[in-house]
Kinemage of the C-alpha trace (Angstrom):
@kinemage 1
@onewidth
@group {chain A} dominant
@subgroup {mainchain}
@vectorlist {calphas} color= white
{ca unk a 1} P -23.092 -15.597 22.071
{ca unk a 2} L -24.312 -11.894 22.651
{ca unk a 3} L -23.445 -11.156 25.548
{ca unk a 4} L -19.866 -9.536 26.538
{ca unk a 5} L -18.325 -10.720 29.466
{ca unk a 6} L -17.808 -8.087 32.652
{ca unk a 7} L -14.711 -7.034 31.881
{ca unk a 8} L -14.555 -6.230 28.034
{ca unk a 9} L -18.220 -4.721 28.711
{ca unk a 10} L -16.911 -2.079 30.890
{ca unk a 11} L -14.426 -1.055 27.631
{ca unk a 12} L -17.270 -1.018 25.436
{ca unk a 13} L -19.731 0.578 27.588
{ca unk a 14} L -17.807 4.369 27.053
{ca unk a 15} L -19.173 3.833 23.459
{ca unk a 16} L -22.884 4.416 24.807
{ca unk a 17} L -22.964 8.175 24.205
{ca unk a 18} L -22.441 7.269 20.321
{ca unk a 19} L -25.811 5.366 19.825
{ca unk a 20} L -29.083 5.079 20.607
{ca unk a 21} L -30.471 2.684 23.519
{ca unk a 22} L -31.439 0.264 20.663
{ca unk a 23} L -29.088 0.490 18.646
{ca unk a 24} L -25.812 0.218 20.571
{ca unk a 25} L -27.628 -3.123 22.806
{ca unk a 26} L -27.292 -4.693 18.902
{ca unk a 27} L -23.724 -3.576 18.491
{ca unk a 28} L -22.833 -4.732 21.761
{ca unk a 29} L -24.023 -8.379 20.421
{ca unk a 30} L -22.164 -7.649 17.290
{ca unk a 31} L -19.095 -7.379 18.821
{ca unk a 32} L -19.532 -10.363 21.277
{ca unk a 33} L -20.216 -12.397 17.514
{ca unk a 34} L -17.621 -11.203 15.443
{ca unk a 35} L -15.071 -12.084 18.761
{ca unk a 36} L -16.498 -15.859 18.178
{ca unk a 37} L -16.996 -16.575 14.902
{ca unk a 38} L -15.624 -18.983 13.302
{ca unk a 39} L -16.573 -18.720 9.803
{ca unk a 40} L -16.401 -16.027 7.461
{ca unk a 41} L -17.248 -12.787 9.009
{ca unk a 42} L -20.056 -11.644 7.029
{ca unk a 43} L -22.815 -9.435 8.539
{ca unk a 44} L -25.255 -12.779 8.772
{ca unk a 45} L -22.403 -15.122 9.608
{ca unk a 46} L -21.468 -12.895 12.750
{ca unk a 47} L -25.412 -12.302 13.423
{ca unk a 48} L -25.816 -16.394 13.645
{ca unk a 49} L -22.710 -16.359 15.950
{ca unk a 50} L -24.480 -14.040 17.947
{ca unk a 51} L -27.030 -16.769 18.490
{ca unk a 52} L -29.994 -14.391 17.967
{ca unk a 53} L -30.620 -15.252 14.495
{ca unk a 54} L -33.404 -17.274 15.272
{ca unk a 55} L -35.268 -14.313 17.495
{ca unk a 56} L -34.547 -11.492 15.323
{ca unk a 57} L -34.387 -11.068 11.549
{ca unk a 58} L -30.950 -10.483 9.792
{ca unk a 59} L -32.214 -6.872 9.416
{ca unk a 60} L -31.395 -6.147 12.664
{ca unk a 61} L -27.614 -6.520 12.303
{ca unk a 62} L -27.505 -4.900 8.645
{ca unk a 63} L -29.393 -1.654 10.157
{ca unk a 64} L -26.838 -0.817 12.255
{ca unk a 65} L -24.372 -0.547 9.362
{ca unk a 66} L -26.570 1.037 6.464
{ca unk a 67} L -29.038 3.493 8.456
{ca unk a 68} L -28.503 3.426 12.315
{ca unk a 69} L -26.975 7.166 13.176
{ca unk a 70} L -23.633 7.128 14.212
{ca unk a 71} L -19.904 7.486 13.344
{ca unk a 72} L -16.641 5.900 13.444
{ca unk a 73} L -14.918 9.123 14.285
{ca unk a 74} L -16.877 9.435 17.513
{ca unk a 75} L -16.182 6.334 18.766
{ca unk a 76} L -12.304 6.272 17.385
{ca unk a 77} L -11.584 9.387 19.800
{ca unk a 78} L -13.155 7.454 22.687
{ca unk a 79} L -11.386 4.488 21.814
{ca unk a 80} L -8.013 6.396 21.481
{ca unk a 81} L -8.717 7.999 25.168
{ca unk a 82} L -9.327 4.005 26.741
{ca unk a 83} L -5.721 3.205 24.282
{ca unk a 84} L -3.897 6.094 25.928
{ca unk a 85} L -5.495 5.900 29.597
{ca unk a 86} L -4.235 2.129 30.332
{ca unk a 87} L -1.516 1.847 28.066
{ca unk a 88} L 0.357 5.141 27.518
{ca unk a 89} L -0.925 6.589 30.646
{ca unk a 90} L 1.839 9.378 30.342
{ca unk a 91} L 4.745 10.507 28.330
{ca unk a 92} L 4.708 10.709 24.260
{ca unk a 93} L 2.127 8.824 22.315
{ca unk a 94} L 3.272 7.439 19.150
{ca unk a 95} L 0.924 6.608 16.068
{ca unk a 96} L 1.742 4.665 12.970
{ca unk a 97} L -0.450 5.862 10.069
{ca unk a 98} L -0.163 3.722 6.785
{ca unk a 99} L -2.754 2.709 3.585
{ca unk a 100} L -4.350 -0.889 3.336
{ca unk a 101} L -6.391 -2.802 0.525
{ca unk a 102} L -9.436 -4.400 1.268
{ca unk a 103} L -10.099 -7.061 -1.441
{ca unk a 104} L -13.843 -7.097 -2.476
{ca unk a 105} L -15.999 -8.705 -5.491
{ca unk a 106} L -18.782 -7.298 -7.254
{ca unk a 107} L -18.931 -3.822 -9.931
{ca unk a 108} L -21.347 -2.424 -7.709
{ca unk a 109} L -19.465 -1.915 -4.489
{ca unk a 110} L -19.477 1.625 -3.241
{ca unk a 111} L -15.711 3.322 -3.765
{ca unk a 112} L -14.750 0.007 -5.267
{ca unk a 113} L -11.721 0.419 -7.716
{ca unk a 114} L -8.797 -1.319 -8.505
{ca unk a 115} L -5.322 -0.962 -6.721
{ca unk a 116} L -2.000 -1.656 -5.780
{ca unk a 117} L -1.623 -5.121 -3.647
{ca unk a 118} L 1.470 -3.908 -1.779
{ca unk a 119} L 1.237 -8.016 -0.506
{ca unk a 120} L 1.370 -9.804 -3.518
{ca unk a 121} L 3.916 -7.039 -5.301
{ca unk a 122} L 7.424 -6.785 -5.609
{ca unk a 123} L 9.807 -4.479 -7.463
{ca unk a 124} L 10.015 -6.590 -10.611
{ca unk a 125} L 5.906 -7.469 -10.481
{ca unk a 126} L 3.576 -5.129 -9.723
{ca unk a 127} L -0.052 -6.326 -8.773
{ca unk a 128} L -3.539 -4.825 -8.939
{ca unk a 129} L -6.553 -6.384 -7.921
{ca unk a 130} L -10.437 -4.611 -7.057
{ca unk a 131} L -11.088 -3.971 -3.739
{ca unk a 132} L -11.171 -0.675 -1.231
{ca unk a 133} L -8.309 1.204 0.110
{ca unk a 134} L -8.016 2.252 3.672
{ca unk a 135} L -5.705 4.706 5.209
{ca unk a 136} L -5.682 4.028 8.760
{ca unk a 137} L -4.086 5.602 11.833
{ca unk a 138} L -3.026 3.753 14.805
{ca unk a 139} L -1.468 3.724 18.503
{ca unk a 140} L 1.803 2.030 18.402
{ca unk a 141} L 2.428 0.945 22.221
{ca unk a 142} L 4.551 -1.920 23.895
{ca unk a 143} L 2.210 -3.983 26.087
{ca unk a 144} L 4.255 -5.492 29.462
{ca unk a 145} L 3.896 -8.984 28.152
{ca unk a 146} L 5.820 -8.368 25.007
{ca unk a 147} L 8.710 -5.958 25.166
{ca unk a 148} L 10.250 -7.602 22.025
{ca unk a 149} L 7.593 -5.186 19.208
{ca unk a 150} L 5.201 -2.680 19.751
{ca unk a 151} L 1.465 -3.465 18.798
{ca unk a 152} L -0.523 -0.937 16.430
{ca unk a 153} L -4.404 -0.393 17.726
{ca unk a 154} L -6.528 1.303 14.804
{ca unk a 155} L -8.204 3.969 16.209
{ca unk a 156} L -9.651 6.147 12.852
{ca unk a 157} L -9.444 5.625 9.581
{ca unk a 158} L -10.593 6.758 6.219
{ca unk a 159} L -11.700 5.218 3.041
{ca unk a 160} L -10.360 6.604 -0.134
{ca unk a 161} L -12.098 7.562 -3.015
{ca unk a 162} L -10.840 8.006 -6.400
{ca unk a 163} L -10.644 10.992 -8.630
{ca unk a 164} L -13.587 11.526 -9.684
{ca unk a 165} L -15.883 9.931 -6.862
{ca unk a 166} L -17.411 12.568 -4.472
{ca unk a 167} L -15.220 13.586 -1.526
{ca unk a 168} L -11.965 12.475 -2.701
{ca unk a 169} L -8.801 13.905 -0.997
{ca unk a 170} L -5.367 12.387 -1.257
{ca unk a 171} L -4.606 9.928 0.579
{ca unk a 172} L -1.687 11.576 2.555
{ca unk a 173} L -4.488 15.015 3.169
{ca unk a 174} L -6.785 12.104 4.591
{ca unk a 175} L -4.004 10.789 6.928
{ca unk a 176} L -2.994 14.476 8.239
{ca unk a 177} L -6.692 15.054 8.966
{ca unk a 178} L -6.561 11.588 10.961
{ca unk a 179} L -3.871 12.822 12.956
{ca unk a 180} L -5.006 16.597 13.654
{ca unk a 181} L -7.740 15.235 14.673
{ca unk a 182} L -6.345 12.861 17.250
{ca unk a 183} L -3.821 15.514 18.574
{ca unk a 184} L -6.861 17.973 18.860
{ca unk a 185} L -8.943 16.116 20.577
{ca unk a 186} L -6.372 15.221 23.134
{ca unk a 187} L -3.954 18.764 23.655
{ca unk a 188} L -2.003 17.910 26.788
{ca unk a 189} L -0.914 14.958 25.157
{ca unk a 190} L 3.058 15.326 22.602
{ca unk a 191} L 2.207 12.655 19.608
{ca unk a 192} L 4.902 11.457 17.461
{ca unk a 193} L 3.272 10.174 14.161
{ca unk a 194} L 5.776 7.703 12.052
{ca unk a 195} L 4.516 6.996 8.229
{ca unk a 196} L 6.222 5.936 4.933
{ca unk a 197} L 7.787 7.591 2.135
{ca unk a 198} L 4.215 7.888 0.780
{ca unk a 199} L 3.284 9.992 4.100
{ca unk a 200} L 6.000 12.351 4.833
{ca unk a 201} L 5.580 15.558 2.582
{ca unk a 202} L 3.703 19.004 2.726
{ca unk a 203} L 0.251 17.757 3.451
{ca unk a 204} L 1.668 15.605 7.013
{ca unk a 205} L 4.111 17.973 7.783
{ca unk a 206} L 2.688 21.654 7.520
{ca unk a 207} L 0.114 23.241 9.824
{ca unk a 208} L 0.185 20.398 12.295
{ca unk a 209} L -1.346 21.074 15.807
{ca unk a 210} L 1.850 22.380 18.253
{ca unk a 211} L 1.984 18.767 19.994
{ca unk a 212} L 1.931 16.772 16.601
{ca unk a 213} L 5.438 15.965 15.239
{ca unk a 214} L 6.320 13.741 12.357
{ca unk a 215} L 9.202 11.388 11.652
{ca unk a 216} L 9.307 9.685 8.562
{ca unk a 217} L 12.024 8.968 5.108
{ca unk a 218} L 13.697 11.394 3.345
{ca unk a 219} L 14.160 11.017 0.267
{ca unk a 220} L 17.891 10.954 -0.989
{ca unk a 221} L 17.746 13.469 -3.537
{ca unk a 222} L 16.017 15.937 -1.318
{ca unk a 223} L 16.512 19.511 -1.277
{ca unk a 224} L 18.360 20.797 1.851
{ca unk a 225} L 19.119 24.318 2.975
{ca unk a 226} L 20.541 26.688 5.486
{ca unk a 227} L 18.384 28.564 7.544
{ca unk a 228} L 18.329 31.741 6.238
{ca unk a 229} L 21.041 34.348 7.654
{ca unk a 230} L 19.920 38.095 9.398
{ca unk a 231} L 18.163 40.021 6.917
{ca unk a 232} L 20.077 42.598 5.517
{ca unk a 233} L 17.740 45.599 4.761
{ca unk a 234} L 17.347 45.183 0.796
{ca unk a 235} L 14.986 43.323 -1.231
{ca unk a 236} L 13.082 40.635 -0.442
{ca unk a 237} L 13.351 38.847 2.463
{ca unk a 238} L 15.153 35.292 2.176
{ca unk a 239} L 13.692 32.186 2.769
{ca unk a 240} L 16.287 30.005 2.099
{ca unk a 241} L 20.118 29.787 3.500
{ca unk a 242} L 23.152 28.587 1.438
{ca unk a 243} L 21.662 25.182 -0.630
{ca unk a 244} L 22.841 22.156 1.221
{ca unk a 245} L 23.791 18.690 0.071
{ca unk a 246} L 21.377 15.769 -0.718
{ca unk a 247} L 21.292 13.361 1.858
{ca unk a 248} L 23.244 10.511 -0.826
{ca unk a 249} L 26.135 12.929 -0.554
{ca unk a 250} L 26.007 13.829 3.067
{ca unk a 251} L 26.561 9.929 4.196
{ca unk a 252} L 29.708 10.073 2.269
{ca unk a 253} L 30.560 13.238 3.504
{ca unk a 254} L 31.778 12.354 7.225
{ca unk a 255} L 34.301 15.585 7.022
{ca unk a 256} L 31.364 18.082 6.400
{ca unk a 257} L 28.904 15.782 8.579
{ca unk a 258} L 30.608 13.994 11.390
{ca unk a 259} L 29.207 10.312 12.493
{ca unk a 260} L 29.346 8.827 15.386
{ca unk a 261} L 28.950 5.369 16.445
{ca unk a 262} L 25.457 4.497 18.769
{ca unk a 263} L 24.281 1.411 20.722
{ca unk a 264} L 20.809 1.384 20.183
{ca unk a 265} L 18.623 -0.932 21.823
{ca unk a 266} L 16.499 -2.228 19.642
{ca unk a 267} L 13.636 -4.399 21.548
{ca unk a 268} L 14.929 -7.974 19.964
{ca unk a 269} L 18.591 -6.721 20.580
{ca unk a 270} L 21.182 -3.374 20.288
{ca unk a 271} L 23.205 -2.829 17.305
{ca unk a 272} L 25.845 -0.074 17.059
{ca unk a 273} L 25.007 1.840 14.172
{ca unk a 274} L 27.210 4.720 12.145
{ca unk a 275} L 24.465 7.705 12.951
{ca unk a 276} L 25.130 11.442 10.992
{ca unk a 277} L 22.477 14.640 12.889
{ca unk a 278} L 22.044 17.353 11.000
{ca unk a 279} L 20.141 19.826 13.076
{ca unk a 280} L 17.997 23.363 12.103
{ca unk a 281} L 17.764 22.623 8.135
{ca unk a 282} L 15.128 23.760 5.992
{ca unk a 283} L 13.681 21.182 3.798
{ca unk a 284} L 11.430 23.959 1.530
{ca unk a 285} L 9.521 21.371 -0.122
{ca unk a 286} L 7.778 19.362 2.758
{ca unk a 287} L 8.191 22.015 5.731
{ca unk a 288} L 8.700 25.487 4.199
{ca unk a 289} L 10.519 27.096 6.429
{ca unk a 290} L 9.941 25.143 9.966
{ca unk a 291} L 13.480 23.358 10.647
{ca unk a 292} L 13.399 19.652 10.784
{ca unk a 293} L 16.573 17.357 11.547
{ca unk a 294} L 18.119 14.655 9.198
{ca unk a 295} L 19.368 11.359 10.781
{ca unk a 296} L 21.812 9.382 8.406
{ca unk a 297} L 22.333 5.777 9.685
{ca unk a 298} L 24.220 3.094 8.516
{ca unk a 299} L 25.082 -0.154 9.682
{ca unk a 300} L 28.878 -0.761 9.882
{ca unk a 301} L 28.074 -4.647 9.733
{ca unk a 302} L 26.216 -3.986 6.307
{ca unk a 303} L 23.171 -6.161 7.285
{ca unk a 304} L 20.929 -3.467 7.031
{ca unk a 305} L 20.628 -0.513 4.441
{ca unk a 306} L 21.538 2.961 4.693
{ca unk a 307} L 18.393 4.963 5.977
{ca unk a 308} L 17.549 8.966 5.842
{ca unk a 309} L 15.237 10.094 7.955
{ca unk a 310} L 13.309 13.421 9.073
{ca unk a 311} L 11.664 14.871 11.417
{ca unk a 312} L 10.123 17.853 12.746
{ca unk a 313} L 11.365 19.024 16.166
{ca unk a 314} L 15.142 19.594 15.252
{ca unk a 315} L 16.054 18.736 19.267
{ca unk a 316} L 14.596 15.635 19.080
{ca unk a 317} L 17.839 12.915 19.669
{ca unk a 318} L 19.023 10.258 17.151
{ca unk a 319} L 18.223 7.156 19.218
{ca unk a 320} L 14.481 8.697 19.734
{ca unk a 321} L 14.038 9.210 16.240
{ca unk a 322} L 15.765 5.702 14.955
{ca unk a 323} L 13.908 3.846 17.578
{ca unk a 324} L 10.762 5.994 16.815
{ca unk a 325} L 10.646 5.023 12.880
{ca unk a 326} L 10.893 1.243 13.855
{ca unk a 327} L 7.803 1.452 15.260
{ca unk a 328} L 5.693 1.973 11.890
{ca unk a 329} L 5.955 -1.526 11.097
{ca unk a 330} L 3.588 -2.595 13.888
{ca unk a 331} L 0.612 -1.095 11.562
{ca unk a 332} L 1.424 -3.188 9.349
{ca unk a 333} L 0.635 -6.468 11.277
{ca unk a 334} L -2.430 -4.982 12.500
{ca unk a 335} L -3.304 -4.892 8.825
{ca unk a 336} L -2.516 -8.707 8.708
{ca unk a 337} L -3.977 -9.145 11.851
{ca unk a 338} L -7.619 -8.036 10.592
{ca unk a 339} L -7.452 -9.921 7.498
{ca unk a 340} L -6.430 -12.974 8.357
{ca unk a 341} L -7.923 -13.825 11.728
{ca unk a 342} L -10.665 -10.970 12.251
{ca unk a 343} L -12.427 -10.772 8.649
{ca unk a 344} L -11.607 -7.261 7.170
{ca unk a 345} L -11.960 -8.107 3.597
{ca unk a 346} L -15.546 -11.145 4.285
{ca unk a 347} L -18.941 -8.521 5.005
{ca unk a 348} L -20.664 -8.463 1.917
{ca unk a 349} L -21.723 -4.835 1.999
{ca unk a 350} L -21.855 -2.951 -1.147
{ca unk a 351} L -24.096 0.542 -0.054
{ca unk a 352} L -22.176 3.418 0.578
{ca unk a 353} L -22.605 3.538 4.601
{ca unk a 354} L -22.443 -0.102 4.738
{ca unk a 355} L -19.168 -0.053 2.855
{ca unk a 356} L -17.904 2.655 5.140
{ca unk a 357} L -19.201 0.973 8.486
{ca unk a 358} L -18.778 -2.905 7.965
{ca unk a 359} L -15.399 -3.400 7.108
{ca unk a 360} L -13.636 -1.383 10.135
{ca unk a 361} L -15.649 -3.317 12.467
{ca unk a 362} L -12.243 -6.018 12.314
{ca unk a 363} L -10.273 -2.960 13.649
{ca unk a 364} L -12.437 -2.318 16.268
{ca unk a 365} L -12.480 -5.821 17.655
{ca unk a 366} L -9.009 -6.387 17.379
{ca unk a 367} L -7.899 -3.040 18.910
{ca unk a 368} L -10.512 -4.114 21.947
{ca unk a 369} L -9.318 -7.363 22.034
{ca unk a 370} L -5.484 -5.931 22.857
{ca unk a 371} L -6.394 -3.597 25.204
{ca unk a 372} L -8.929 -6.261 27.018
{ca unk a 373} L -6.293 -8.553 27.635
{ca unk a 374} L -3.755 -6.245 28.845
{ca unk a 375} L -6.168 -4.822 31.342
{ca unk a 376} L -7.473 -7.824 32.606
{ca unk a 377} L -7.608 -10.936 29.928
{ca unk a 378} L -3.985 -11.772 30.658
{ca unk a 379} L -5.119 -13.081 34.425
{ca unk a 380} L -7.659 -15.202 33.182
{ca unk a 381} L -8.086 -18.461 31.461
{ca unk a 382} L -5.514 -18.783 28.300
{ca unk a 383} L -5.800 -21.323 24.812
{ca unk a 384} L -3.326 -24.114 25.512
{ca unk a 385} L -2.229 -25.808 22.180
{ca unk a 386} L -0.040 -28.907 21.838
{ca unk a 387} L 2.693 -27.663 19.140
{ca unk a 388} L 5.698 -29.369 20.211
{ca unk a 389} L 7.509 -28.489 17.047
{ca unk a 390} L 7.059 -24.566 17.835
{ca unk a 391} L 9.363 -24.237 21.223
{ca unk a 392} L 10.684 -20.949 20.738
{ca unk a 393} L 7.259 -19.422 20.377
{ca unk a 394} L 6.902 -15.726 21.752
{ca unk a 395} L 3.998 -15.321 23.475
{ca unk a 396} L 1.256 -14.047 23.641
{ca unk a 397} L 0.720 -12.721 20.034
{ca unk a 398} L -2.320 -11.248 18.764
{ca unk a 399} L -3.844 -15.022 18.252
{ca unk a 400} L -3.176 -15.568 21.936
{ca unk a 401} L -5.239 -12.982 22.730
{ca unk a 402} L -8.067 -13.145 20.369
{ca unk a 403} L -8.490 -17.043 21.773
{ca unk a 404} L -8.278 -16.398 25.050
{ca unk a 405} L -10.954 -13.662 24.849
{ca unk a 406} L -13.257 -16.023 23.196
{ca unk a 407} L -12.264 -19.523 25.831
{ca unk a 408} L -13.147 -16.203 28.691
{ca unk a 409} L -16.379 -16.020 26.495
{ca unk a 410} L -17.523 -19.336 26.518
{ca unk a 411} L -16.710 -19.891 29.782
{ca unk a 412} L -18.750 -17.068 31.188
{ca unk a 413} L -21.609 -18.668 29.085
{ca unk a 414} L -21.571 -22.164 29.826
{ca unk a 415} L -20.362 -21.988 33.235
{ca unk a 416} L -21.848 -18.206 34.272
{ca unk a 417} L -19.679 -15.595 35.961
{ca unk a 418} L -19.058 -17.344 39.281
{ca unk a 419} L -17.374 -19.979 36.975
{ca unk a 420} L -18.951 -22.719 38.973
{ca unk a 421} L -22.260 -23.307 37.561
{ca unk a 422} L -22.882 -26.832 35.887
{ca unk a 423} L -23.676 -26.235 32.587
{ca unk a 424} L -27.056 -27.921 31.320
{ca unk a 425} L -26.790 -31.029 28.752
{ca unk a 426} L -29.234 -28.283 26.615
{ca unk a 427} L -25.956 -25.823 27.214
{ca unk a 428} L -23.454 -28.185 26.248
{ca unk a 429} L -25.348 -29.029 23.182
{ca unk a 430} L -26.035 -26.173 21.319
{ca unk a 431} L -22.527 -25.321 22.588
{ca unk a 432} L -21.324 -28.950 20.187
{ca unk a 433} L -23.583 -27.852 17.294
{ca unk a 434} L -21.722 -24.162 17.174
{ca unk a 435} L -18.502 -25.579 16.526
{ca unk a 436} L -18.909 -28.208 14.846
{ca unk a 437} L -20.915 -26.406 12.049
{ca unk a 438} L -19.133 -25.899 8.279
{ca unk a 439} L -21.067 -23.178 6.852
């Protein structure tokens, strides 16, 4: 299979600027193989998938990653455009930004290291295992078929390297570039970029592009001030107003900080929620002296924990920012999305461009894949599986959509685009001996 069908080919065809002729007819046929393959996603498994194996060498498929002339960043930004065009078409943007590990074997393996498995930790166990560690920036939208969660669509990313490897940059400095460079490249759009603890300090927060804000945790021992009052003619000038208190005292200060009660509507359901605003503060350490606004929520029902959060544009309202900050967990199915059904951590790549180019390739399919079948894939032919022990199934989830693109696939191929042709026993064959193969 390496040929796309009409209507994800007209997605990937604004990618043709980023290539040469040659080169981007092989990455088209990449793309239609990693969609299909069944096995482990390795460069040479997704090159026999492709069918072409037999025609043209394996070398074909690893040139592309280790010495073909392009770049991810080029073709993030024109993904990003396609993301916002048909799903966000106006209005705020939001992006979820967030770090990922990338499991890999072998000593040799370019910015290879060992890390943190956020999966397989918890607070009493930490675990480390080798592998490579992505930070990664996505679109968080709600698709029409789903208004229960958003879904997260990579768009750029970054790999890290550790101290001491050439380039390195923290990991939060790599995410702010991500995100200037996003809100650059598209200025009459207002993004709202949600993170983790990890994210939300000086390197996210200052010297962001005018239409970049940021909404993230605050820590509860964080340092809180005033604004600082008209200047009075001696000295230095003030940065700081009267010292404020820490958000674990403000919550329990309802006198000083009045609550109010809110029905948010959550997309599962709306909760009424104990919610404290504290506009035009300066929080010195992340912001300097750009106000932000704290949002204290608790739930009166005591099923969820207390939260603090920031963010930048002090008019923002509570419900905006609450409903905002739920929306950074869709980045992190994305992440389990790409490992577990499109092959992040399987091409066995170990050169430094290879490295850099092989492993996003899961994010690329799987952010095409979502916007594919909300454009069009949702009107045509869909996976029907006989679980009659999972009734209360939501659909479609990102499996949904990955097997419908590749049933659309197959049926362009055996039965051509008029959908009418009567596939040869020759077809049907080789079409048996694809799926039926082990390794």
């Amino acid at each position: 299979m390496h040929q796309l069908i009409p209507s994800l080919a007209i997605l990937v065809e604004s990618f043709r600027d980023g290539f040469h002729p040659a080169v981007f007819a092989t990455f088209q046929s990449l793309i239609a193989g990693w969609v299909v393959c069944l096995g482990p996603h390795t460069i040479s498994g997704v090159w026999q998938a492709t069918g072409l194996a037999a025609k043209r060498h394996h070398d074909t498929a690893y040139s592309v990653f280790h010495s073909a002339a392009w770049e991810w960043d080029d073709l993030g930004l024109v993904l990003a455009t396609l993301i916002l065009t048909h799903l966000v078409p106006g209005g705020v943007a939001w992006v979820a930004v967030d770090d990922t590990l990338c499991h890999k074997r072998g000593a040799k393996v370019a910015f290879g290291g060992i890390f943190l498995d956020a999966v397989l930790s918890s607070k009493r166990h930490k675990s480390f295992r080798f592998g490579l560690n992505w930070v990664v920036l996505g679109i968080a939208v709600p698709i029409p078929m789903r208004a229960d969660r958003y879904f997260c669509l990579p768009v750029l990313w970054r790999l890290y390297r550790k101290v001491g490897q050439a380039g390195h940059e923290p990991r939060p400095q790599s995410a702010a570039e991500l995100a200037r460079r996003l809100a650059q490249a598209n200025p009459d759009r207002t993004f709202w970029l949600v993170g983790d603890s990890a994210y939300i300090n000086a390197a996210v927060l200052r010297d962001r592009p005018s239409n970049l804000q940021v909404i993230g945790p605050l820590h509860w021992k964080a340092a809180l001030f005033e604004r600082p009052g008209p200047y009075g003619g001696k000295g230095r000038r003030p940065k700081k107003g009267r010292r404020l208190s820490a958000p674990k005292a403000m919550i329990e200060d309802t006198a000083a900080y009045p609550a109010e009660t809110l029905k948010i509507a959550f997309p599962k359901e709306t909760r009424e929620l104990r919610v404290q605003v504290i506009r035009e503060v300066l929080w010195y350490r992340g912001s300097k002296d750009d106000p932000v606004m704290v949002v204290l929520v608790r739930d009166p029902a005591g099923e969820w924990r207390d939260e603090a959060l920031v963010a930048t544009d002090p008019s923002a309202s509570a419900a905006l920012v609450i409903l905002g900050y739920c929306r950074r967990w869709s980045v992190e199915l994305a992440f389990f999305d790409s490992k577990q059904f499109l092959g992040l951590h399987e091409p066995r790549v170990r050169s430094e461009r290879s490295v850099e180019r092989a492993h996003p390739m899961a994010w690329l399919v799987g952010s095409l894949t979502i916007l594919w079948y909300c454009r069009s894939g949702h009107e045509g032919s869909q996976v029907v599986r006989e679980r009659p022990w999972y009734k209360k199934k939501v659909t479609p989830t990102f499996t949904d959509m990955l097997g419908s693109l590749r049933l659309q696939m197959w049926e362009h191929e055996v039965y051509g685009e008029s959908g009418e042709r009567v596939p040869s026993p020759e077809c049907i064959r080789a079409l048996l001996q694809k799926l039926s193969a082990v390794a």
